[in-house]
N, C-alpha and C positions, 0 to 999 in steps of 0.2 A: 528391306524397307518398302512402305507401302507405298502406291502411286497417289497423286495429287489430289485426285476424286474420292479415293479411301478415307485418306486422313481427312477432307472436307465434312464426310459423311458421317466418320468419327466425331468431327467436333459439333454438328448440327444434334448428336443423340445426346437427350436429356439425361442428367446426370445420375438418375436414379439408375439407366438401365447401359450406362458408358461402357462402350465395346474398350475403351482404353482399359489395361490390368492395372492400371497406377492410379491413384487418389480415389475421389467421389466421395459420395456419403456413407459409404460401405467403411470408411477409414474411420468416422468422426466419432461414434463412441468409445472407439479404444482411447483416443485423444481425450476425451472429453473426461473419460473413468478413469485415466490416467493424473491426470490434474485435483479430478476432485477423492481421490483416496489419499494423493499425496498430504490435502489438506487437511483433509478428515483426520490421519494420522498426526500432522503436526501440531493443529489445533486442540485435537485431544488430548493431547500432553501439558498444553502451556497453561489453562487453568491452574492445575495442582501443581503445578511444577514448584511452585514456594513451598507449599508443603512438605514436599518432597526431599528441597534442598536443606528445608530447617529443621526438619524431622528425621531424616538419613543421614543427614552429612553435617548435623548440627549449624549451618551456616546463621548467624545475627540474619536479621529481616531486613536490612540496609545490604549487608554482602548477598543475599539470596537475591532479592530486588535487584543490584548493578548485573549481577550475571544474566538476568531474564531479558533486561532494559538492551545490556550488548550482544545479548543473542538476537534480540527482535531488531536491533538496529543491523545487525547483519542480513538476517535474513531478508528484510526489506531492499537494502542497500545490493547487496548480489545477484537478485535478476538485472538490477539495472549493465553491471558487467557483462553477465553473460550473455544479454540482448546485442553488447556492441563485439563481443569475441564471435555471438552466432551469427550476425550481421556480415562482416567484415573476415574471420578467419576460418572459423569451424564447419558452422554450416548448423540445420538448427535439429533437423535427427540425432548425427551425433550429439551435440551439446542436452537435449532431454535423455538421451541413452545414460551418457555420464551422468546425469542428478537422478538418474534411477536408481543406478546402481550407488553412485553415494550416498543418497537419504538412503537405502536401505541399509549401507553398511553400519552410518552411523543411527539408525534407529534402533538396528539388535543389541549395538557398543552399549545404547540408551539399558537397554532391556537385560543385559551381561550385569549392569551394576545393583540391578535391586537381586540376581541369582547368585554372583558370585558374593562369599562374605568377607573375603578382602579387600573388596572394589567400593566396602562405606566403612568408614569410622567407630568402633565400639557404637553399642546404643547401650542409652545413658536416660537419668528421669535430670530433663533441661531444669527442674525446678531448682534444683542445687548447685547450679550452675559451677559445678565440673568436669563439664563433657568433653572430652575428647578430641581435638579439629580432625580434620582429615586432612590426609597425608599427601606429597608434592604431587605420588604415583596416582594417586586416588583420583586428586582433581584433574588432574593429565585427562586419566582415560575419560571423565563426567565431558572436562571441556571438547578435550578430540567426538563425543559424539554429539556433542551439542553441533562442533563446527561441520562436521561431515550433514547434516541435517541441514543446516542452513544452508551448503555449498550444493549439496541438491535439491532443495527448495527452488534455488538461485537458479541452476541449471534449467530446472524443467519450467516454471513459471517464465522466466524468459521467454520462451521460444513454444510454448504451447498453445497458446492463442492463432497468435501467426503461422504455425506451422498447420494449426488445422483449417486456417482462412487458405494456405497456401493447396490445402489437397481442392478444393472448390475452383479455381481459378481457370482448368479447365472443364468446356462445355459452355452450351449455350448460357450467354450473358444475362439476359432475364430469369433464367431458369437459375446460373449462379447466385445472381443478387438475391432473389428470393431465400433459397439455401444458406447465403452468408448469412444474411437478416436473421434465419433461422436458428442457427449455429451460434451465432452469439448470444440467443434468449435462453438456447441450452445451456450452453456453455454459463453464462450468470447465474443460471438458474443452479446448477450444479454443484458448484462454490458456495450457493445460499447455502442450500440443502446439507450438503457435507458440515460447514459451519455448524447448524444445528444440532444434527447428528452428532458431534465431537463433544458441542459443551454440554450435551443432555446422555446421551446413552456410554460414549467412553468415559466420561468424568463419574457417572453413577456406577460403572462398573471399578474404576478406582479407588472408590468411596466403600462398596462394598465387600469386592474380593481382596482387596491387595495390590500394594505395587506388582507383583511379579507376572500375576494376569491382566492387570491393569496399562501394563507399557507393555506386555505381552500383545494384546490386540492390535496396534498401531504398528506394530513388526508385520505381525499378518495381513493389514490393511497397505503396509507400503510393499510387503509381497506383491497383491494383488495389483498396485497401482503400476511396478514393473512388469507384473507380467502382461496387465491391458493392453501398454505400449507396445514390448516386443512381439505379441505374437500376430500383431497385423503389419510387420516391418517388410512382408514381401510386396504389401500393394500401397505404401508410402510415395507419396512423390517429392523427391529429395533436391532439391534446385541445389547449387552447387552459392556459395559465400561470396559476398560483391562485399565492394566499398560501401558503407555504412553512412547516415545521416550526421553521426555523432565526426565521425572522421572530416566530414567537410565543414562541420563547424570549427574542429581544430585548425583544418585548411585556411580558414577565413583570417586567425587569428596572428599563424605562424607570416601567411603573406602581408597582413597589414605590419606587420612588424618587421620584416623585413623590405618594404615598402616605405618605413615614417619617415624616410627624408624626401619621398615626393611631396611637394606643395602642389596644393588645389588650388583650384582655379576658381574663381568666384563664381565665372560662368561655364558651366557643365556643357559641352556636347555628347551626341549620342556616340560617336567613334572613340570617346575616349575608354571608353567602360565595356567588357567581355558579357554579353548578355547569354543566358540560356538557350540553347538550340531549341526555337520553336514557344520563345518564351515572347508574353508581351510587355514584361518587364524590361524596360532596357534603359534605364537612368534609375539610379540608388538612392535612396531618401534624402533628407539634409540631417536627419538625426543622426547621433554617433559619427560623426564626418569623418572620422580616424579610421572608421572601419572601410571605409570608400576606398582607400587605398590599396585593399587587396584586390580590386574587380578593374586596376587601371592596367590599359594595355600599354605599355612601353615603349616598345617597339615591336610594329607587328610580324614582322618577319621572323623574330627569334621566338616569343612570346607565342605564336598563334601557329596547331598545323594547316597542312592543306585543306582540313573539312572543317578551318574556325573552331579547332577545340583547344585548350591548353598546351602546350607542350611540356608544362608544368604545373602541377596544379598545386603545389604548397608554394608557387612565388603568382600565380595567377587564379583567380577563383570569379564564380561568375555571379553575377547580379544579385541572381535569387539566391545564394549561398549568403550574401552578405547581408539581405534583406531576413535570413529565417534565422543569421546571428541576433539581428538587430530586436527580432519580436522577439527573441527567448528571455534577452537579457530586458527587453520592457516590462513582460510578466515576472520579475524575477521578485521587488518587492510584495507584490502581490501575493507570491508563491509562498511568501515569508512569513506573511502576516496567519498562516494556517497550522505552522510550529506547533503553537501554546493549545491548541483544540486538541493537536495533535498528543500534545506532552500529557494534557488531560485524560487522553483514552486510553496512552499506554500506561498510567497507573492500576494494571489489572492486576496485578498482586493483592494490594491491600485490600479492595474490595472484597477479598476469598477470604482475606484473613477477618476484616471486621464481620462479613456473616456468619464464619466457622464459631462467630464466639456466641451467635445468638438464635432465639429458637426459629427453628427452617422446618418445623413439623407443618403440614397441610392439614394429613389424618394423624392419628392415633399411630399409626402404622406406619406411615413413610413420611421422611425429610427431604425436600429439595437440595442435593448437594450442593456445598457451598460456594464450589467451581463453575455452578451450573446456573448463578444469574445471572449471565451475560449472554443468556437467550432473552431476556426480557427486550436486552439493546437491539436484538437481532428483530425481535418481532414489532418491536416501536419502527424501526424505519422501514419494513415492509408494508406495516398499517400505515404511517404517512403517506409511502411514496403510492399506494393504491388511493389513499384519501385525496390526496393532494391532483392526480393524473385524471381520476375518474372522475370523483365529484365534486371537487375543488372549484376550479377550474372551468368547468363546462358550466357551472352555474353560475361563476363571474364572467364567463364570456359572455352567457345568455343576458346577466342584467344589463350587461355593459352594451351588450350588440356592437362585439367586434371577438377579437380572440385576445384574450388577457390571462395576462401570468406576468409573476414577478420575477425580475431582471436577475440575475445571475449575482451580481456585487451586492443585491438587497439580501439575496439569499445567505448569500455568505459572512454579512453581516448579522443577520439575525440567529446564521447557527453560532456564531461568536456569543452572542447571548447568550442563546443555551447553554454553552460550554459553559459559561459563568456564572448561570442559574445554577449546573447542575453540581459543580462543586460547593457553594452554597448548601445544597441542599443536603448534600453528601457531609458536609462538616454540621451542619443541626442536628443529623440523625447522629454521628460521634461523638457529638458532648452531650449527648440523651444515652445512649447507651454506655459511655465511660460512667456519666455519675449513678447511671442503677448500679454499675460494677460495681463502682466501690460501698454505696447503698449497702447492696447484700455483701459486703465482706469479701469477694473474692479478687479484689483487685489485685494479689498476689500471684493468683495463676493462672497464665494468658489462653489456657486451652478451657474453662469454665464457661458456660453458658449462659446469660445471663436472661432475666425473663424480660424478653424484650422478642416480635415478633419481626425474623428477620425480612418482612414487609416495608419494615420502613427503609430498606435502602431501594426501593423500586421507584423512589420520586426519582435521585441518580440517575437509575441506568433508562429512565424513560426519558428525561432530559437528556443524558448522552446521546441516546439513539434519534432523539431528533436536531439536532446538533451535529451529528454525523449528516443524517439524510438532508439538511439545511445548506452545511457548510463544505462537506467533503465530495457531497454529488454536484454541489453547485462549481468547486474548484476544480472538479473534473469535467464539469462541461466549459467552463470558463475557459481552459487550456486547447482544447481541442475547438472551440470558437474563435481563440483569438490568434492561436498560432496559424500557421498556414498550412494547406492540408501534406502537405510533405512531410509534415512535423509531428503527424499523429502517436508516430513512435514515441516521440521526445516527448509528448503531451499526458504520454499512460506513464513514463518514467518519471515526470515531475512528484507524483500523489506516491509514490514510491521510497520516492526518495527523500519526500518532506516527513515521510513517516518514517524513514531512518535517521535524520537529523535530530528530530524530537524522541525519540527513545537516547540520545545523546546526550542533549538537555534536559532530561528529565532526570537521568542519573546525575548529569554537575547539579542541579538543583538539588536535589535530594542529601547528596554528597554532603554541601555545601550547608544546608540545611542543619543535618544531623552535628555536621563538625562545629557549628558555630554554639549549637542550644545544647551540645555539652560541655562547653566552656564552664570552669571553676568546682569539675567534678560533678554536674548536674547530670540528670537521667537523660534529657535529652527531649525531642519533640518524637522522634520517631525511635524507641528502643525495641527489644524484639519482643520484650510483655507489653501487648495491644493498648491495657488497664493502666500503665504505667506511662505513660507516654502523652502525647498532647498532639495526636494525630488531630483533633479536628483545627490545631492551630495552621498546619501546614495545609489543611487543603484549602483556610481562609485563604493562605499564601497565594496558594492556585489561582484561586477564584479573584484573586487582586490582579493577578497577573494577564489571566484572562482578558477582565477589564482594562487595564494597561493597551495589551495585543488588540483589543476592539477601537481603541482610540488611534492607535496606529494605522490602523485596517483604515479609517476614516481619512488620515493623512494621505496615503498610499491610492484612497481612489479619488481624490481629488487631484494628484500629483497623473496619474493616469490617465484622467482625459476618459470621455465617453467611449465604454466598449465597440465592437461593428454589430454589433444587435442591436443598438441606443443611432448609433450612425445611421445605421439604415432605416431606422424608425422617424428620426428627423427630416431626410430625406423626402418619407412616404407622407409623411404631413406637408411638408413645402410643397411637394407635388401636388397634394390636394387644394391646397390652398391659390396655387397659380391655375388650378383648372377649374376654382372657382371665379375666380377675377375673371 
């Protein structure tokens, strides 16, 4: 072990050139190529993966749809676990090791079923609708790879951000921040990029070679992403699993409830209440009054050790615990009202299938694959958020002569808009392209192309993507503004987790949808012939609903109360104004 001036000396050298053999910047591409092949790979799949189910395994376009709807809501939904297992039990090495190794297992399983010709159902011409289903064994092994995919998804996206914040942490603290700052423009920047790459060069290679090289790639690509990880594992800096954020907020809940036959007191002292070591919090809100009961000390002798810590912390919890339950559950409506945007963007199936059916030629020569316009969405909200940062902005700050930009809850209200514009506009281009179907006669067979240039669905995905960049970036800074900064974790799992809840409701909607509009033997609003069916009535449905969720949104921040960005902006006008007087 080194003596006290060593390790000093150690921790004074810049990170670039850190005599320590554990962490630095030396770590952070493996991390970073780690994360973005995992996504490369996943994303390249989920395009066509309707395709794939109703074309291989014969599945209806409603059963193909609920599978994609509960794999994305898995997928979403499982970092949020694995963050509090890597938090709290695991530790966060191991937990991305494990989603290494299982998205890979279940990506070859993915890749076994377009090789092996037992693993899909006879193929059949679906127009004579005598195909085949596939069999209990069949869907077994499809679903065990869908889930091994998401359960490593889940594993390494948990814990891959943070683990590569965690190699930075030692070294000089300017020289950190800087690096951290740095590391997460890569790191976003990374997931763009990957993103792009999946829905433009693997979905074109799906389109053109085949399934079997087509989800072949994505094996090779989540090779690549386990081997980035492992083979910088000997210079990893592996902190060892604490108690989690998520655990004290359980803490908060189990002591107020085991605490609700204390009665409060009208008037509060500051002895009554267990505050933070080193906190200047030390009296609890008046909001939620029920939850005050877990931060009451009882008796301090039993209740409290010799250093004023808990002696129990699921019958004693302290201040700020009770205060960071209190903000989660304030944002909670709020969190709500981003569902329906939500439900809106994971309708990504259909979108493949209405441009599969129409002309996607550029040249003469080549077709935009039809998995492949949900780069359009990608590229609309990189061109806002550039438009919006750079020139936006700088030139209302300049007329205004102060620094202006719109509040976070206008934000989010106006990507509600969009969400509702862009269904709209997405149901006009469906009942324009259904009535040329049936026009030219082939409203019989759902794979026929109709002359229609599949251009017109880029009003959609251009509204989507600013509706995304409006609503979904503004709810993610919303969270991490309004919560408190302990609660950063809990603030990236919220947009997570709203995006698994809504791949939920969108399948009961859908569900719900289909079972009602084939009542009395009818075709139905969504059948699996595109021509047949009354898709643009369902996405009016959307687009109502949308509407609907925006009026709510409107309820929701009146019921909320001005943000601490509006707070402190009040504030900075009162001041001016008393130091004008």
């Amino acid at each position: 072990m080194g003596t006290h001036s060593e390790e000093k000396n150690m921790i004074t050298e810049p990170l670039l050139i850190n005599k320590n053999p554990k962490g630095g910047l030396r770590t952070l591409p493996f991390i970073i190529a780690n994360e973005a092949f995992e996504r490369m790979a996943s994303m390249g799949l989920m395009p066509n993966m309707i395709l794939y189910l109703c074309g291989e395994y014969n599945m209806e376009t409603t059963a193909g749809t609920n599978v994609l709807l509960i794999w994305t809501a898995a997928t979403n939904f499982l970092p949020i676990i694995g963050a509090f297992l890597a938090d709290s039990c695991v530790g966060r090495y191991p937990m991305i090791g494990f989603g290494c190794i299982t998205c890979l297992l279940g990506v070859v399983l993915l890749w076994l079923t377009t090789i092996l010709s037992q693993a899909q159902p006879p193929a059949c011409d679906q127009l004579r609708n005598d195909c085949e289903s596939a069999t209990w064994s069949q869907l077994m092994l499809l679903y065990s790879a869908l889930g091994l995919m998401s359960l490593g998804g889940g594993g390494i996206r948990s814990s891959s951000l943070a683990f590569g914040a965690e190699q930075l942490e030692k070294g000089d603290e300017t020289k950190s921040k800087g690096a951290l700052q740095s590391y997460f423009s890569w790191y976003y920047v990374s997931v763009l990029a990957s993103s792009m790459v999946a829905v433009t060069c693997i979905v074109y290679i799906q389109d053109n070679l085949g399934w079997k090289v087509g989800f072949g790639v994505p094996a090779v690509i989540t090779l690549l992403s386990a081997l980035s990880f492992f083979l910088a594992s000997p210079f990893y800096v592996q902190s060892k699993a604490n108690t989690g954020l998520l655990t004290g907020l359980i803490q908060v809940l189990v002591a107020s409830y085991k605490n609700r036959h204390i009665k409060l007191s009208s008037q509060t002292t500051e002895e009554m209440y267990h505050p933070r070591k080193g906190s200047m919090l030390l009296v609890p809100s008046e909001n939620l009054r029920c939850l005050n009961k877990a931060c009451i000390i009882k008796h301090p002798g039993q209740d409290l050790t010799p250093d004023r810590r808990a002696s129990n912390p699921w019958s004693l919890c302290t201040v700020d615990q009770v205060e960071e339950l209190k903000a989660l559950i304030k944002v909670i409506p709020l969190w709500s009202t981003g569902i329906m945007i939500a439900v809106t963007i994971s309708q990504s199936s259909f979108p493949v299938l209405q441009a599969s059916t129409m002309d996607r030629h550029i040249t003469p020569n080549f077709e935009i694959p039809s998995g492949s316009f949900g780069i359009f969405t990608i590229i609309t909200v990189i061109l806002w958020i550039g438009f919006y940062d750079r020139i936006l902005l700088p030139i209302a700050s300049k007329i205004r002569g102060k620094p202006c930009q719109l509040r976070l809850k206008q934000r989010m209200g106006i990507g509600l808009l969009f969400s509702t514009a862009s269904m709209a506009a997405w149901a006009i281009t469906e009942t324009v392209r259904r009535n040329i179907a049936i026009n030219e006669g082939i409203s019989d067979d759902p794979r026929a192309a109709v002359k229609m240039s599949a251009m017109w669905v880029l009003p959609y995905h251009v509204l989507s993507g600013l509706a995304m960049a409006f609503n979904m970036i503004g709810q993610i800074e919303f969270y991490y503004s309004e919560l408190p900064r302990s609660m950063s974790s809990i603030a990236s799992a919220l947009h997570g987790l709203g995006m698994s809840v809504a791949s939920l409701v969108a399948s009961f909607i859908m569900n719900a949808v289909d079972e009602i509009t084939k009542r009395g033997g009818k075709e139905g609003w969504i059948p699996s012939n595109i021509n047949k069916g009354r898709y643009d009535y369902y996405y009016w449905l959307l687009a109502g609903l949308n509407m609907a969720s925006f009026i709510y949104f409107l309820a929701c921040c009146k019921a909320y109360g001005p943000c601490r960005e509006e707070a402190s902006e009040a504030l900075d006008e009162k001041d001016g104004m008393e130091e004008e007087c």
